[in-house]
N, C-alpha and C positions, 0 to 999 in steps of 0.2 A: 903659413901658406897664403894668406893677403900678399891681395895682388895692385901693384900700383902703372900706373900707365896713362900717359901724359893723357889731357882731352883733345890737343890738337890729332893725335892718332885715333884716338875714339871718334873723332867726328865724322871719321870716314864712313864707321861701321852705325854708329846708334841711329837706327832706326827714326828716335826723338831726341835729332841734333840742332833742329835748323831756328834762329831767330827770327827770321821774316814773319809776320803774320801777311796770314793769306785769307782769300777772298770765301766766305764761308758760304755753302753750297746747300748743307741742311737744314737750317734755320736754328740751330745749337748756336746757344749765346754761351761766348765763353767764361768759366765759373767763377769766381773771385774771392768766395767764401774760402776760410781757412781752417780744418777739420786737423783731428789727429784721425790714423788710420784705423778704423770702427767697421770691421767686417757686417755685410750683409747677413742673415740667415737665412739660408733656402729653404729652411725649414717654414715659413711665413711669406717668405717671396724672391724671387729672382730664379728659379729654377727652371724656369719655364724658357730661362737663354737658351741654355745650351740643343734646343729642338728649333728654335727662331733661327739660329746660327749656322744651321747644317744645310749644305745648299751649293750650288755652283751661282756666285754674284757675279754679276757684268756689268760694267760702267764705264762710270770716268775718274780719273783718281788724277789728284795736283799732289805734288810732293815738294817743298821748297815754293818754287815760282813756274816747276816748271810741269804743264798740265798733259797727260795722256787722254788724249781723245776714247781711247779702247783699254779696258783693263779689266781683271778678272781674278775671283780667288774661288779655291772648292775645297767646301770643308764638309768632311765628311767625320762619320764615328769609329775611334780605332779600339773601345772597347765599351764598354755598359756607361760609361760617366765621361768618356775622353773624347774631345772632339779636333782635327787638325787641320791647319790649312798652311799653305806655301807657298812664295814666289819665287822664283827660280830665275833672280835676274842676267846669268851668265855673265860674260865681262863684269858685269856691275854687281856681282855677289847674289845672295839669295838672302830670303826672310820669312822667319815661320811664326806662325802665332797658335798656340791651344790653349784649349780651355777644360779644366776639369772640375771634378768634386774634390774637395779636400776640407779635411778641418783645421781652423787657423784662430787663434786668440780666441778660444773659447766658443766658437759659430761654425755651425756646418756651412758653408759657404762656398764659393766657386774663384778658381785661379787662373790667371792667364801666363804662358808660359811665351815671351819674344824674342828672338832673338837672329845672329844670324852669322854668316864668317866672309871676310873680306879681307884679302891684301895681309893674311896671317893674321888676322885679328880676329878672335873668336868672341864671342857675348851672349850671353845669356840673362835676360831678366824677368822678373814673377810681379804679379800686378794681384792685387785683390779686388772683387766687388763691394763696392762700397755704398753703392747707391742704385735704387730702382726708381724709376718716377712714370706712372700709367700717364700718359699726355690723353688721348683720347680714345676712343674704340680702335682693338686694332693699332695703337700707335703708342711704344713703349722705348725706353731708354733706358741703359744701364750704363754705371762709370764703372771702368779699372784703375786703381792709383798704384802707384810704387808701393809696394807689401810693407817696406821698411820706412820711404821717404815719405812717402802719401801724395797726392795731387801734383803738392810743389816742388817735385822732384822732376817725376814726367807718369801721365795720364790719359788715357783714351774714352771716348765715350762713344757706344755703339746702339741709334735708333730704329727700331723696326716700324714702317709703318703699310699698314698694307701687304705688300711683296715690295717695295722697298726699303735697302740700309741705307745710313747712313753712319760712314765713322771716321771719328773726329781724333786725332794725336796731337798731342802737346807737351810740350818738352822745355827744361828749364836749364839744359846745359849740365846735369847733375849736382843743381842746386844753383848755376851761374847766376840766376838772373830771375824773373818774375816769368812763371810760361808763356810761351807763346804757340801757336797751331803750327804744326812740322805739317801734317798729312789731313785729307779729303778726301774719302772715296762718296763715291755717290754709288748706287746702281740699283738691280732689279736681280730678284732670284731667277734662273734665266731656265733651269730644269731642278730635278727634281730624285730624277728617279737615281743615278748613281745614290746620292745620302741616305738614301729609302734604302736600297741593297743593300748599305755598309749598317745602317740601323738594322736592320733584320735580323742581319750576321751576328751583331755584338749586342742584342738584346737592350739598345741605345730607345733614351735616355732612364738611366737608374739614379737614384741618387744615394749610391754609395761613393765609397772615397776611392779616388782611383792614386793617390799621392798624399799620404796624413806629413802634413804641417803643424801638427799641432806642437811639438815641440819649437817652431819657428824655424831658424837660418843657420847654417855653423856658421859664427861669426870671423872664426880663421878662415873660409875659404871666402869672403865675400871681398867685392872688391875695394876700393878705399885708398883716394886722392894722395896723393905727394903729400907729405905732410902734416898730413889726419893719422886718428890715431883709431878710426872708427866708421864705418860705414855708414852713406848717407843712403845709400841704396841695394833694395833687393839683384844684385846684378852678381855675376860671375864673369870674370876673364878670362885668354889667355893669348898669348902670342906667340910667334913662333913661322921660322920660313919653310916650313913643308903645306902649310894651308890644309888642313889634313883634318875632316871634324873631327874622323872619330877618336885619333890623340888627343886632341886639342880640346875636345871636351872632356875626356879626363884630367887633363893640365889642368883646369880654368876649375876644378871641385864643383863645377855642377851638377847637385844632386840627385838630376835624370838626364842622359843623356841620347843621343840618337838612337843605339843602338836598345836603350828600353823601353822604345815605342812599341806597342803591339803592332803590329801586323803589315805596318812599314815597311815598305823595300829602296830599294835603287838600281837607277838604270844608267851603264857606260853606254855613250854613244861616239864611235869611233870612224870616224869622217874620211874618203878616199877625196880630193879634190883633183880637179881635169885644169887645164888650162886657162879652161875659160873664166874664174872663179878662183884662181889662185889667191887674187887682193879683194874676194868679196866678203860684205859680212855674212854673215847667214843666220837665217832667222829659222829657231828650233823648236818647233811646236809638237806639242801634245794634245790631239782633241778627241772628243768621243765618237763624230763625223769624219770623214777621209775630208781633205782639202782640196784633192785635185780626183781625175776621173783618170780611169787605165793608161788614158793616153798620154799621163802626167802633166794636165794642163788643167789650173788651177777651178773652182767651181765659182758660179755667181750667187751661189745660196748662202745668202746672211744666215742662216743657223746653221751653217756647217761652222762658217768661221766663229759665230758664238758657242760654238761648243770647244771652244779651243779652252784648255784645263790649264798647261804651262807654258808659257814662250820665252827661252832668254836668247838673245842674241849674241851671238861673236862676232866681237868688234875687234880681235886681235890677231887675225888669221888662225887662231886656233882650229886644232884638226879632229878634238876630241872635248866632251864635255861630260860632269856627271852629276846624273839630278840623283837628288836626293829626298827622304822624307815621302817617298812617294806612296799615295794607297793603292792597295791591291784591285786587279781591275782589267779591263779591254781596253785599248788605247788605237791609235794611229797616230805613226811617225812621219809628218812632212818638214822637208827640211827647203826652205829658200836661198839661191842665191841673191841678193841683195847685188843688181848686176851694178847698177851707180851708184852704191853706196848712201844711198838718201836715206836711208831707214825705214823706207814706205816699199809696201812692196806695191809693183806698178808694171806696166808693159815691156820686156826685154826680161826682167828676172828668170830665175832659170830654176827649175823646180826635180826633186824626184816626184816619183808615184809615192801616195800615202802608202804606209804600211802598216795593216793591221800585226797586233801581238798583245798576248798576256801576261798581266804579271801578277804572279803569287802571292801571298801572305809570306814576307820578312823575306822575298825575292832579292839577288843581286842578280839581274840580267845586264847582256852585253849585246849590243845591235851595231852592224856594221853596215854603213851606207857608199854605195858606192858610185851609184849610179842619178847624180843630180847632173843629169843632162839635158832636161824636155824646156826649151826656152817657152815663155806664154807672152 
């Protein structure tokens, strides 16, 4: 069951694709030392991430060359050791990152699970802690390496300092080349209280195993180059034209898939469009704040819009979208027409009224919009 599949298709989806080095944001010099993969113990240190971790971040995040002014992730706890966060890029696919307890080469230690699906390409990769280093009061950094390849395979390093992260991606092609930095986020923990509820609920942070690794990888389902005879990387594939995770994560043998997240749901949103907004994009947001006010015209409060949790946009007139990985919780649904197509929303766009709704623990709800008529 190795799975083989070209990289020029991979590069669509890996997360830790892009060559370019980019302009570094956190003050993370990038690493050059060459390790084999040597798990952390949390039993001595590093456990204290997954509490650092949990939070709604807002910043700025460069990906490639190309910079987002506004960007956001919210990671909350889905059970005593499990912590998840998601982007939900629409048109442009989605990507998830968690982190758990598990044991791995003999260390109780912590795992990061990345991955994400695009264009029928499904991926899944597992990263281990490998490194803690205390920079000063207050101001601490952990690395995740490839579980299987190590660093120089592809590797992220996540600083807390203060109430800001910083985290740093880098990526070698799956072994192409010497790594180079893919991704930058920068930002500030912007609230609080959602990861506080989700902690309460699931008795978070525990340091039991929420996923035992200790036997390692099946090495039949892992993925592995044209031509290899053996896996360079902790990673799972699959592919496939139905774009379908929850198949496709069984296709691809990875060993947890969406559907054995705790407490995770998903929401179909199913789009009526008027005339006006036939050829527009629209911009799909989830915040914890309403965006606009009864009369559907949009708010001028900066923390309404920093409470925005998901945004992805449809860039292909698409009339229905479906997030996924989502934590249980209170939300508001404002949808934008993007009236000139700029990407920014701005004077003329065309908005519904936000709408509040809940969603359950391992919910699949369906919301129906129909009324994006209130131009601002």
């Amino acid at each position: 069951m190795k799975k083989h599949f070209s990289l020029l298709a991979l590069s669509m989806l890996l997360f830790f694709s892009c060559e370019n080095n980019l302009r570094d944001i956190s003050g993370i010099k990038n690493p050059v030392e060459t390790v084999t993969v040597e798990p952390v113990d949390i039993n001595i240190d590093g456990f204290d991430f997954l509490e650092k971790m949990q939070g709604h971040w807002v910043g700025t995040n460069m990906v490639i060359t190309d910079e987002y002014p506004w960007f956001a992730w919210d990671y909350r706890a889905i059970s005593k050791s499990h912590i998840q966060g998601i982007h939900e890029g629409g048109s442009m696919g989605n990507l998830f990152t968690s982190f758990f307890v598990t044991n791995y080469k003999n260390k109780r230690t912590i795992m990061a699970r990345n991955g994400g699906l695009l264009n029928g390409i499904y991926r899944t990769s597992y990263f281990v802690l490998d490194k803690v280093e205390t920079l000063a009061v207050n101001d601490k950094k952990y690395r995740f390496v490839d579980a299987i390849g190590n660093k120089d395979i592809m590797h992220f390093e996540i600083r807390f300092k203060d109430n800001e992260i910083f985290f740093n991606v880098y990526t070698s092609g799956l072994g192409a080349r010497i790594p180079s930095r893919h991704m930058t986020f920068k930002g500030k923990k912007e609230h609080l209280s959602l990861a506080q509820t989700a902690a309460n609920e699931t008795n978070f942070p525990k340091n039991e195993v929420e996923i035992d690794f200790a036997n390692g990888f099946r090495e039949d389902y892992l993925y592995v180059e044209t031509g290899a005879d053996k896996a360079k990387s902790a990673t799972f594939l699959a592919q496939s034209t139905s774009n379908d995770v929850y198949s496709m994560a069984i296709e691809s043998g990875d060993p947890y898939t969406i559907t054995d997240h705790p407490k995770l749901g998903s929401i179909q949103i199913d789009i009526s469009r008027n005339n006006d907004i036939l050829d527009s994009n629209l911009f799909v947001y989830l915040s914890k704040e309403p965006l606009t006010n009864t009369d559907g015209q949009l708010t001028s409060n900066t923390a309404a819009f920093n409470s925005i949790l998901h945004f992805p946009t449809l860039t292909e007139k698409e009339n229905s979208f479906l997030f996924t990985y989502i934590h249980p919780g209170s939300y508001y649904l404002t949808i934008i027409a993007d009236k000139n197509n700029d990407l920014t929303i701005s004077n003329g766009d065309i908005t519904n009224i936000s709408t509040a709704f809940t969603l359950n623990n391992k919910e699949h709800k369906t919301l129906s919009v129909n009324n994006i008529n209130y131009q601002n």
